[in-house]
C-alpha positions in Angstrom: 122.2 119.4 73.7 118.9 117.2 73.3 120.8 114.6 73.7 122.2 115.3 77.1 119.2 116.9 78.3 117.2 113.2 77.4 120.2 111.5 78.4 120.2 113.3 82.0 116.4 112.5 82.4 116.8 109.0 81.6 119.5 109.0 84.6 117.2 110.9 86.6 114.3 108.4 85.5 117.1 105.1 86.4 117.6 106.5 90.0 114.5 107.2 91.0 113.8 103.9 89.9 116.6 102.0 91.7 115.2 104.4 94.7 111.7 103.0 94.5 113.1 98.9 93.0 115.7 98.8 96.9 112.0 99.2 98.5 110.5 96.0 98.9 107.2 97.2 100.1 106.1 99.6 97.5 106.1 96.1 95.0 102.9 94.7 94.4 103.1 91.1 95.8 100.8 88.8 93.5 98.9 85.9 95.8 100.2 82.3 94.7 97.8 80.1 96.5 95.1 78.7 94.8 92.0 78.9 96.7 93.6 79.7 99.9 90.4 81.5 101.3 88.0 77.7 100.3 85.6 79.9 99.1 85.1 77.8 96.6 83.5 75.8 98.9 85.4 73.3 98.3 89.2 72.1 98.6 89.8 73.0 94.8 93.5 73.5 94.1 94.6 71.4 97.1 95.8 67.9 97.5 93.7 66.1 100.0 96.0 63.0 101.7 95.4 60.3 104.7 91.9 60.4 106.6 89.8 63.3 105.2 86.7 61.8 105.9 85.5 64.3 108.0 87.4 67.5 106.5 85.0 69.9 104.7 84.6 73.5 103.7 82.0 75.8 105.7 80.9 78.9 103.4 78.4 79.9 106.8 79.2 84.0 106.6 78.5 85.6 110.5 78.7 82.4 112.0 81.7 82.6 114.0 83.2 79.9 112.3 84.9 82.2 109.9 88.0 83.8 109.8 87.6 85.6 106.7 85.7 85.9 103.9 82.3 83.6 103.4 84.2 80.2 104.3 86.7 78.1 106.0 88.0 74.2 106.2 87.7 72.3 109.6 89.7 69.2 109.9 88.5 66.4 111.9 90.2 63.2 111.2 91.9 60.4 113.1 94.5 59.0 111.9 96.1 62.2 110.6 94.8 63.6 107.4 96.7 66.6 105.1 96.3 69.3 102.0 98.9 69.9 100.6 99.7 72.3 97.0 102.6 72.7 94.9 103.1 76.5 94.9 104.6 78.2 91.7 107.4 80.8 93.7 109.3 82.0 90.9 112.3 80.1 91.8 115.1 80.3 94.1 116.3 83.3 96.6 113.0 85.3 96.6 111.6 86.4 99.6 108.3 84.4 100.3 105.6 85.4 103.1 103.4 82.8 104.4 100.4 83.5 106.6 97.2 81.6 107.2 94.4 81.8 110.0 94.3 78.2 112.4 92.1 77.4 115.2 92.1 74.6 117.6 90.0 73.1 120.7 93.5 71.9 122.6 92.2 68.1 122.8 95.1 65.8 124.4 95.3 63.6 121.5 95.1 66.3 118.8 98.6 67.5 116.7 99.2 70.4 113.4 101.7 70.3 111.5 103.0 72.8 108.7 105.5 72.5 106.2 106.3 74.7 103.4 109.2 73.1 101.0 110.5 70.5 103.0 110.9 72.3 106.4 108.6 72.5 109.4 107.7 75.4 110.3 105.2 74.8 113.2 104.5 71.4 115.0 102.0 71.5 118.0 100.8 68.6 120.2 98.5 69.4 121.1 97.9 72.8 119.7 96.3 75.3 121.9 92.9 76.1 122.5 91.1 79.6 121.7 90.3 81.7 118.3 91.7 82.2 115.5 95.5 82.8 115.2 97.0 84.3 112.4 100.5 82.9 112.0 103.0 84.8 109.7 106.4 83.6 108.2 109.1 85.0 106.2 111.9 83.1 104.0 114.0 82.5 100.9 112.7 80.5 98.2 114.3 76.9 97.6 113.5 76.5 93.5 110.8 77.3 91.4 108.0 75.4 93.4 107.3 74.8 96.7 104.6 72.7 98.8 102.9 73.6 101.4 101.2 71.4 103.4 98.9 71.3 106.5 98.9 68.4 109.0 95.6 67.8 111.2 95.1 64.9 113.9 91.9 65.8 115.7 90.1 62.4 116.6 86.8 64.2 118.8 87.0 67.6 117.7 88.1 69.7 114.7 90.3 72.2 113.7 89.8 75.1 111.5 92.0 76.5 108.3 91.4 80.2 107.0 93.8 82.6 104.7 96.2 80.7 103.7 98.4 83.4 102.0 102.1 83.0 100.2 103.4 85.5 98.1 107.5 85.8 96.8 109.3 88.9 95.4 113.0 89.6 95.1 115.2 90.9 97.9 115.5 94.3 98.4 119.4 93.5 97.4 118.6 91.7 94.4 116.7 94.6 93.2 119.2 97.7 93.8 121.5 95.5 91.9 119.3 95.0 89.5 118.4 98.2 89.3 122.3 99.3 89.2 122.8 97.1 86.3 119.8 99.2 84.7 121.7 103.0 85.4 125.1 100.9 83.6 122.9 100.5 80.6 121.5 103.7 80.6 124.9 105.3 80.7 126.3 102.9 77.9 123.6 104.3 75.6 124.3 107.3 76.6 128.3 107.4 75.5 127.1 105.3 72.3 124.7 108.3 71.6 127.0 110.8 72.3 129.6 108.7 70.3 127.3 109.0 67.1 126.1 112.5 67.7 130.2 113.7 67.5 130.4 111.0 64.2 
């Protein structure tokens, strides 16, 4: 009888965790980016390539340069100039999200680009003028890395770079049948304990 009573709470315990595993947003998405936020000050954990000579970090808190935090990276370089990072995801068929903060002064001559494992996801030439957008994007993981990179041509003006975010976690479908594989193994044990309780 202690048996199925502890045997009928673990199947309670299973369902109410494949109930709580199917919804994706009650997981706790870890951030993957390093330094995403340059408040560091600096461009630590990204790959600067091309023309960076006059891309910086600006840690200048209530200046109205900022998008967040205490800093943010403008981009002013002609020809074009990139950072790029090689982003741990987990591997392949996670959901990822991507979102980051951008800014731009429209100039004619002026293009960004972002890429995140091999596919563009935005290209503008010029990009728009105004404040800060926040740009959000959704997908399936490719492998177990991924790079991200960011694109600037800007040759009078600059751009600006805030929040870059990614984060991965399974599909909602991935985890009921995981979850579903987890109430099978409960209910094996189960008929194995039941199995050596009538032995």
């Amino acid at each position: 009888m202690i048996v199925a009573i502890r045997g009928s709470w673990i199947m309670g315990a299973a369902a109410a965790g494949l109930v709580a595993l199917t919804s994706a947003p009650a997981l706790a998405a870890t951030e993957l980016v390093v330094n995403g936020g340059f408040e560091r000050g600096s461009f630590d954990g990204w790959m600067p390539t091309g023309e960076p000579v006059f891309d910086e970090v600006l840690c200048a808190p209530g200046s109205g340069e900022i998008f967040a935090g205490s800093c943010s990276a403008f981009f002013g370089s002609s020809p074009v100039s990139s950072i790029a990072q090689t982003i741990a995801v987990g591997g392949a068929g996670l959901t990822y999200n991507l979102s980051f903060a951008f800014r731009a002064d429209g100039i004619p001559d002026s293009s960004f680009t972002v890429m995140f494992g091999g596919q563009t996801l935005l290209s503008q030439s010029p990009p728009a003028a105004g404040g800060y957008q926040l740009y959000q994007y959704s997908g399936l993981t490719t492998g177990n890395t991924m790079t991200l990179s960011f694109s600037f041509n800007d040759p009078t003006s600059s751009m600006w770079l805030d929040a870059v975010s990614v984060t991965a976690v399974p599909e909602p479908t991935t985890l009921g049948l995981m979850a579903a594989g987890l109430v099978g193994l409960v209910a094996v044990s189960r008929r194995r304990e039941a199995a050596t309780r009538r032995t």
